[in-house]
BALOBA-1460 file (C-alpha; in Angstrom, 3 decimals):
// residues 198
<rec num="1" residu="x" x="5.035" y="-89.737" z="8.336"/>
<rec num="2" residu="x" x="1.541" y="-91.228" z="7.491"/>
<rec num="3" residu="x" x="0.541" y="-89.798" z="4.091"/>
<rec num="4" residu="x" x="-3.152" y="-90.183" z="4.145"/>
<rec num="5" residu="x" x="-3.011" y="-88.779" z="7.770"/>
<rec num="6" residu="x" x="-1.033" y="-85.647" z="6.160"/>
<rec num="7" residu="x" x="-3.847" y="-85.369" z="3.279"/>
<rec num="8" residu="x" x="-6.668" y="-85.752" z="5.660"/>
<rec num="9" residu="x" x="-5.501" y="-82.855" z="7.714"/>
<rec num="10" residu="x" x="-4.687" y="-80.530" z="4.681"/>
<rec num="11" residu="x" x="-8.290" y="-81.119" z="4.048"/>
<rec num="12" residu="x" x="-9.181" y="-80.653" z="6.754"/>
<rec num="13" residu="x" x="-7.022" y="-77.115" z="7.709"/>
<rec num="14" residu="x" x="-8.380" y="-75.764" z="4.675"/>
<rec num="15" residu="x" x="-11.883" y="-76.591" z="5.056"/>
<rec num="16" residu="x" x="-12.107" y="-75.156" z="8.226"/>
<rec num="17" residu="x" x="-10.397" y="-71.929" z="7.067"/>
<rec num="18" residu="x" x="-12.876" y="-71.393" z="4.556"/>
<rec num="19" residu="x" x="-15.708" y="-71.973" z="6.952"/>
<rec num="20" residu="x" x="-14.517" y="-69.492" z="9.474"/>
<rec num="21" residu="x" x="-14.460" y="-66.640" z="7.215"/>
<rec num="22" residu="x" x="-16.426" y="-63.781" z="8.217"/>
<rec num="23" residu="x" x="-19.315" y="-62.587" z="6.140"/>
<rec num="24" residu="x" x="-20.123" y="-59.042" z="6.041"/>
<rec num="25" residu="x" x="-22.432" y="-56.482" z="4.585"/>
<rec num="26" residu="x" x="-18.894" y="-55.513" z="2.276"/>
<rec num="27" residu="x" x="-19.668" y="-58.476" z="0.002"/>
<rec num="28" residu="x" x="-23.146" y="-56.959" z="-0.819"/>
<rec num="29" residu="x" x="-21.380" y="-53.658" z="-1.412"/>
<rec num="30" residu="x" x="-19.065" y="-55.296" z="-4.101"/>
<rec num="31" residu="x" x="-21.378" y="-57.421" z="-5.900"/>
<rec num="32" residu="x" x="-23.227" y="-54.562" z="-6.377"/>
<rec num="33" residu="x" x="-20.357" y="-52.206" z="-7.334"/>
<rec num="34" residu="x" x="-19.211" y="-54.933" z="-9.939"/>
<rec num="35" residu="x" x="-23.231" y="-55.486" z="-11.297"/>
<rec num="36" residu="x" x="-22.846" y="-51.423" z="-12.071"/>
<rec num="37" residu="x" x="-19.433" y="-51.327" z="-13.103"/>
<rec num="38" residu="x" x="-19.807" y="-49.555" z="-17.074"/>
<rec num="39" residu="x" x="-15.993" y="-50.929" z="-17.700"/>
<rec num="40" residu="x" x="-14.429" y="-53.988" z="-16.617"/>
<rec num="41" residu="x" x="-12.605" y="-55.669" z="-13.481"/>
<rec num="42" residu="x" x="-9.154" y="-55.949" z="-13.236"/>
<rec num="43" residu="x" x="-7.733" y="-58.183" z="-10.771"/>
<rec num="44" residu="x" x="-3.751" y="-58.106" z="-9.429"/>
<rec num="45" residu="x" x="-1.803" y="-60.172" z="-7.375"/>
<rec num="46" residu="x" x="1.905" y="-62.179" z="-7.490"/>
<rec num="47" residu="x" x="3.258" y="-65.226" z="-6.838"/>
<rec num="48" residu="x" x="0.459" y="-67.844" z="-5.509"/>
<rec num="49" residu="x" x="-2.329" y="-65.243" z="-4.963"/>
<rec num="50" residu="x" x="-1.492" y="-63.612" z="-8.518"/>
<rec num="51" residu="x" x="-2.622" y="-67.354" z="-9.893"/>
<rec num="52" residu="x" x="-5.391" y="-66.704" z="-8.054"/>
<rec num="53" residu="x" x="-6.215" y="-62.860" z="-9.081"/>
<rec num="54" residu="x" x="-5.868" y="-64.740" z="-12.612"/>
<rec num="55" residu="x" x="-8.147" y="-67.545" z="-11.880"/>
<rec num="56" residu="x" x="-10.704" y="-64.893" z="-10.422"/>
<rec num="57" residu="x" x="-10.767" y="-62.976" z="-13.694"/>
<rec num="58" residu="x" x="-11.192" y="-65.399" z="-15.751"/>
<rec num="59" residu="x" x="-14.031" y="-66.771" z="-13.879"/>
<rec num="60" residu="x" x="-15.344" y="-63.480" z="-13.839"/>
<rec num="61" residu="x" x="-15.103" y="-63.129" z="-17.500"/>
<rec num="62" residu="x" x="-16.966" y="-66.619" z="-18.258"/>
<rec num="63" residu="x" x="-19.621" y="-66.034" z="-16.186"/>
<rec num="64" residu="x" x="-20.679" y="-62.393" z="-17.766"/>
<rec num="65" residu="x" x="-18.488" y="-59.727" z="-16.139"/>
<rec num="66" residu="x" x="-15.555" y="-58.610" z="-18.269"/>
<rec num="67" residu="x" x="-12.684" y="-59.112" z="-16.175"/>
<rec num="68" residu="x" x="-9.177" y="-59.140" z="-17.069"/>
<rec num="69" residu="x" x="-6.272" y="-60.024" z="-14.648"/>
<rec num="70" residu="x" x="-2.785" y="-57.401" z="-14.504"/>
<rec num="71" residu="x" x="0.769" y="-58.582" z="-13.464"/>
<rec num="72" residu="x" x="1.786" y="-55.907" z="-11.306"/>
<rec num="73" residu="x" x="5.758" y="-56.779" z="-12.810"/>
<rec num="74" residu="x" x="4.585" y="-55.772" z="-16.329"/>
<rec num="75" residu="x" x="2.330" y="-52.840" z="-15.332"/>
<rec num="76" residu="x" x="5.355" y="-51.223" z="-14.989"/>
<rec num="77" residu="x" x="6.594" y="-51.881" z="-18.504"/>
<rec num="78" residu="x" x="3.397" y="-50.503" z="-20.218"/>
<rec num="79" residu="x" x="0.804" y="-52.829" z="-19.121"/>
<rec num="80" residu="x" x="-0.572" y="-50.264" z="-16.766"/>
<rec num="81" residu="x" x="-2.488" y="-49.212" z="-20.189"/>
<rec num="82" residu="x" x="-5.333" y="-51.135" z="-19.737"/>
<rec num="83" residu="x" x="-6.313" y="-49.252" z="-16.886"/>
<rec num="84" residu="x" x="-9.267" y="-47.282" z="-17.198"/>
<rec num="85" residu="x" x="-10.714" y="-44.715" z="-14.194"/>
<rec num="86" residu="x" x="-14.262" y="-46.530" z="-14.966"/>
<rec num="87" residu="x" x="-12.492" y="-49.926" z="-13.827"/>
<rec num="88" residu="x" x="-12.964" y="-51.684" z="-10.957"/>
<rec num="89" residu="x" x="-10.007" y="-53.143" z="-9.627"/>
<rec num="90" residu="x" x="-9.346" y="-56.652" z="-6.353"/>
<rec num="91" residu="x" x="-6.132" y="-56.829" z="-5.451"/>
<rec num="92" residu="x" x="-5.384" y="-59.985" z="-3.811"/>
<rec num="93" residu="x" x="-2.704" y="-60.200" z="-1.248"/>
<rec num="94" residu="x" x="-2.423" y="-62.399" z="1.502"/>
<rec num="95" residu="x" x="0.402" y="-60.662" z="3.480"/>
<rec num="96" residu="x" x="-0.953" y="-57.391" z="2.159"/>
<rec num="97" residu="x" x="3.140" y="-56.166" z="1.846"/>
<rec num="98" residu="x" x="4.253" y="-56.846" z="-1.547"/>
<rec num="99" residu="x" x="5.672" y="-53.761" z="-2.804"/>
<rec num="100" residu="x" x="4.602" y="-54.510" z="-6.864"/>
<rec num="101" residu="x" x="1.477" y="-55.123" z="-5.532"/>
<rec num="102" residu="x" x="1.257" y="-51.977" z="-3.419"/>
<rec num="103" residu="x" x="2.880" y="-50.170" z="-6.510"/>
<rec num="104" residu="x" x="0.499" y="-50.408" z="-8.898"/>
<rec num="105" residu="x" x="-2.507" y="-49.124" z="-6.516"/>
<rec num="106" residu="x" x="-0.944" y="-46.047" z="-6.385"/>
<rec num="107" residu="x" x="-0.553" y="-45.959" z="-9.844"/>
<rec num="108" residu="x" x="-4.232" y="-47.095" z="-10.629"/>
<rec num="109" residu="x" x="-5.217" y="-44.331" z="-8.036"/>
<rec num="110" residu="x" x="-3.651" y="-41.686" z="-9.865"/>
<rec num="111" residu="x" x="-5.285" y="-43.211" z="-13.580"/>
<rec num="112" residu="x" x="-8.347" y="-42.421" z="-11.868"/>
<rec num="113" residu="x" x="-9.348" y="-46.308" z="-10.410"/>
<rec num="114" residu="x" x="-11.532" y="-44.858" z="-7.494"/>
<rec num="115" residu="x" x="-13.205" y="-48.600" z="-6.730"/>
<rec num="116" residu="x" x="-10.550" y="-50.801" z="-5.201"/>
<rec num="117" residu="x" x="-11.189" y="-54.156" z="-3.162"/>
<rec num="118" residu="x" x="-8.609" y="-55.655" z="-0.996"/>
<rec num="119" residu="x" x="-8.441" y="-59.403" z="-0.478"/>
<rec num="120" residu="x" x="-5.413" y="-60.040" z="2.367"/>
<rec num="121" residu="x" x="-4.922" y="-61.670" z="5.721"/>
<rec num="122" residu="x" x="-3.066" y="-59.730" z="7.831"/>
<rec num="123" residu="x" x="-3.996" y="-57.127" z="10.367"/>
<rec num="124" residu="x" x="-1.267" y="-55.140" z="9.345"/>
<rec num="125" residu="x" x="-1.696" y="-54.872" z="5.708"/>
<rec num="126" residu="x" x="-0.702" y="-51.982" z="4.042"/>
<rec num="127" residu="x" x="-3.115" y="-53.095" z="1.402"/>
<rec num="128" residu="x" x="-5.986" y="-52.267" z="3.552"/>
<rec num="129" residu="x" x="-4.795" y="-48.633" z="3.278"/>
<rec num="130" residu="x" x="-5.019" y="-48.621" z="-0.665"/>
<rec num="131" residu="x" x="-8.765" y="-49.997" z="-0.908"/>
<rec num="132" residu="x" x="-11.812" y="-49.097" z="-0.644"/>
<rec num="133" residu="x" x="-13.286" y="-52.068" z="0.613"/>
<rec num="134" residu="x" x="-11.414" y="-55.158" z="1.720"/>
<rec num="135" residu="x" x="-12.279" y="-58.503" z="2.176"/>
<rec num="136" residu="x" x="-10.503" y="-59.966" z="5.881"/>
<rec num="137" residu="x" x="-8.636" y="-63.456" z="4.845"/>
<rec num="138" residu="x" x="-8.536" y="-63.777" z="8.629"/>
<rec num="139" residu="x" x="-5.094" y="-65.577" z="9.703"/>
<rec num="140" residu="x" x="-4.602" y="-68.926" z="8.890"/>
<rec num="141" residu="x" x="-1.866" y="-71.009" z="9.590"/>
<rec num="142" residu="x" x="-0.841" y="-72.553" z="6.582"/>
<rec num="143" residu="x" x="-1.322" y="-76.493" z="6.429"/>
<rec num="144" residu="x" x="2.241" y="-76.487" z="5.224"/>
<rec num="145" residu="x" x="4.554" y="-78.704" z="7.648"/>
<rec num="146" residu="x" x="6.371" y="-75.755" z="7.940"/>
<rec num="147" residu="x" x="3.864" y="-73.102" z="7.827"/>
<rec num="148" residu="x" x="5.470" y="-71.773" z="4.870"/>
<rec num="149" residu="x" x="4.040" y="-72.700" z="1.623"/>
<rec num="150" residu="x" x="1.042" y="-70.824" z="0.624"/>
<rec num="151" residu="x" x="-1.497" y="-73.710" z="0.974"/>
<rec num="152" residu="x" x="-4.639" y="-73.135" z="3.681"/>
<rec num="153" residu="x" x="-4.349" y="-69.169" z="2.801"/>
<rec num="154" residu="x" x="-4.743" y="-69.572" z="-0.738"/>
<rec num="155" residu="x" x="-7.640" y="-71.738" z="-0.567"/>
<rec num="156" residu="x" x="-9.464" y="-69.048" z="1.022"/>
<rec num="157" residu="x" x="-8.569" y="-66.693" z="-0.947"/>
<rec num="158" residu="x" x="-9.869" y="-68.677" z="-4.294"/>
<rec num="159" residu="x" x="-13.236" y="-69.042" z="-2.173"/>
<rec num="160" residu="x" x="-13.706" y="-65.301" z="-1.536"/>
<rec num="161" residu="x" x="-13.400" y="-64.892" z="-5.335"/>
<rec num="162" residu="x" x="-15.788" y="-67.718" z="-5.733"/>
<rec num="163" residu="x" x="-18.142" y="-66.603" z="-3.750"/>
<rec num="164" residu="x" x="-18.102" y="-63.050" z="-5.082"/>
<rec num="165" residu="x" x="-18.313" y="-64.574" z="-8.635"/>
<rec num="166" residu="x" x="-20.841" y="-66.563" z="-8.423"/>
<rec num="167" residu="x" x="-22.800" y="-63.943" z="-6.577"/>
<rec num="168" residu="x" x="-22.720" y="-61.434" z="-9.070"/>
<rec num="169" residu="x" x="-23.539" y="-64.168" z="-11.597"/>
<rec num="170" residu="x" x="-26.370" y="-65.098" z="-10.200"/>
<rec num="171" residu="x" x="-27.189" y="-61.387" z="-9.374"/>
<rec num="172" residu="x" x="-27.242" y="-60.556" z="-13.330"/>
<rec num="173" residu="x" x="-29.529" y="-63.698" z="-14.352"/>
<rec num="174" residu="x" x="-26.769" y="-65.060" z="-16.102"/>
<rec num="175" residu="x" x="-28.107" y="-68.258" z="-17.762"/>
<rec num="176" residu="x" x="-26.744" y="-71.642" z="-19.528"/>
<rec num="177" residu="x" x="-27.290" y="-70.124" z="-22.815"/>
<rec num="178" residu="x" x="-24.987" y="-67.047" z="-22.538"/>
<rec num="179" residu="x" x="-22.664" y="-69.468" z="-20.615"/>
<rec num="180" residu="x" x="-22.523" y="-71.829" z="-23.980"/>
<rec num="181" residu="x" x="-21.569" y="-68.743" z="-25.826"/>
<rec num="182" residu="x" x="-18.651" y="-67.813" z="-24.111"/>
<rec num="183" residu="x" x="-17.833" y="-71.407" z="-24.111"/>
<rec num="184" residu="x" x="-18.011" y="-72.959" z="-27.558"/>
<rec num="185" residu="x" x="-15.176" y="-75.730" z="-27.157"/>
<rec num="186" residu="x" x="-15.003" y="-77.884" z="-24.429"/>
<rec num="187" residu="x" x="-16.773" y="-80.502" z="-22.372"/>
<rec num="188" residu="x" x="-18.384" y="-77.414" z="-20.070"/>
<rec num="189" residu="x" x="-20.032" y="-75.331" z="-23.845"/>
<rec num="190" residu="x" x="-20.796" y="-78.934" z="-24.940"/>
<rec num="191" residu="x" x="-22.944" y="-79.319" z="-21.643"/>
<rec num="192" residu="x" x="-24.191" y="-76.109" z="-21.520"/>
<rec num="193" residu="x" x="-25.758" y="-75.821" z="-24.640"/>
<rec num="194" residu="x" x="-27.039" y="-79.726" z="-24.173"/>
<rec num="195" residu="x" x="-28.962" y="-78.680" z="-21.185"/>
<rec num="196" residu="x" x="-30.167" y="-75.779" z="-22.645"/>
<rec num="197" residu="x" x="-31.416" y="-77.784" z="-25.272"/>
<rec num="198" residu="x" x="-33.127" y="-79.716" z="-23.421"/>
């Protein structure tokens, strides 16, 4: 095997993935939704697009939407009390199938959640059937040798979130200045507040 030839065409699988997804008039629909939300966002997910549901609040969070991200395992033990019917919740889900995942929709549903997004892949998701809005992955094969390993999926999945991030960031005005604040330690607060300095 030639490493850098196996880099270059991770790369380059997962590049191309993100490039080919489809924009619709859905992503206007959810900034929007999340700009009016009077609660919070909570995102959901497990295994490699849980880490991503995770990374999503929490850029959600810094950038001036209050986000916070629920394991669907410990929803079930109590967790599930952080739900409010005011929330907005994104699931993320590439296969769409995973029964924890699929669990706790039901259960937001009947706490009231009536805004749920779906981000998945497949065109048989039973996700799609719990949402309000979802967000198509498209099908990807994954840049995995064995088309296993979450890899080319998962990278555009974290773009989706990106892009809907940023988005509604930029959507709300959200400046350097309120970005410093929510970042006090660090080499990105340090920055922040420099530039605004300046």
């Amino acid at each position: 095997m030639n490493i850098l030839e196996r880099v270059q065409d991770v790369l380059h699988r997962e590049a191309k993935a993100i490039e080919s997804i489809t924009i619709d008039e859905q992503y206007e629909h959810i900034v929007k939704l999340i700009l009016d939300c009077p609660s919070k966002v909570i995102t959901t997910g497990i295994g490699k697009a849980g880490l991503i549901a995770k990374k999503c609040a929490a850029t959600l969070s810094s950038t001036g939407t209050p986000a916070v991200f629920l394991h669907p395992a410990e929803a079930a033990h109590g967790d599930l009390g952080i739900v409010s019917a005011s929330d907005i919740m994104i699931a993320c889900s590439t296969s769409g199938k995973s029964r924890e995942v699929l669990e706790i929709l039901e259960l937001a549903r009947h706490l009231g959640v009536k805004h749920i997004i779906g981000i998945t892949s497949h065109p048989d998701s039973e996700l799609r059937l719990h949402c309000e809005y979802v967000l198509d992955m498209g099908v990807h094969q994954e840049a995995c040798p064995l088309n296993l390993a979450p890899t080319t999926s998962i990278a555009v999945m974290l773009a989706i979130c990106d892009a809907i991030a940023m988005a509604t960031m930029e959507c709300r005005g959200f400046t350097k200045q309120e970005y410093g604040l929510r970042h006090h330690g660090g080499y990105l607060g340090r920055k922040a507040r420099m530039d605004n300095e300046g």
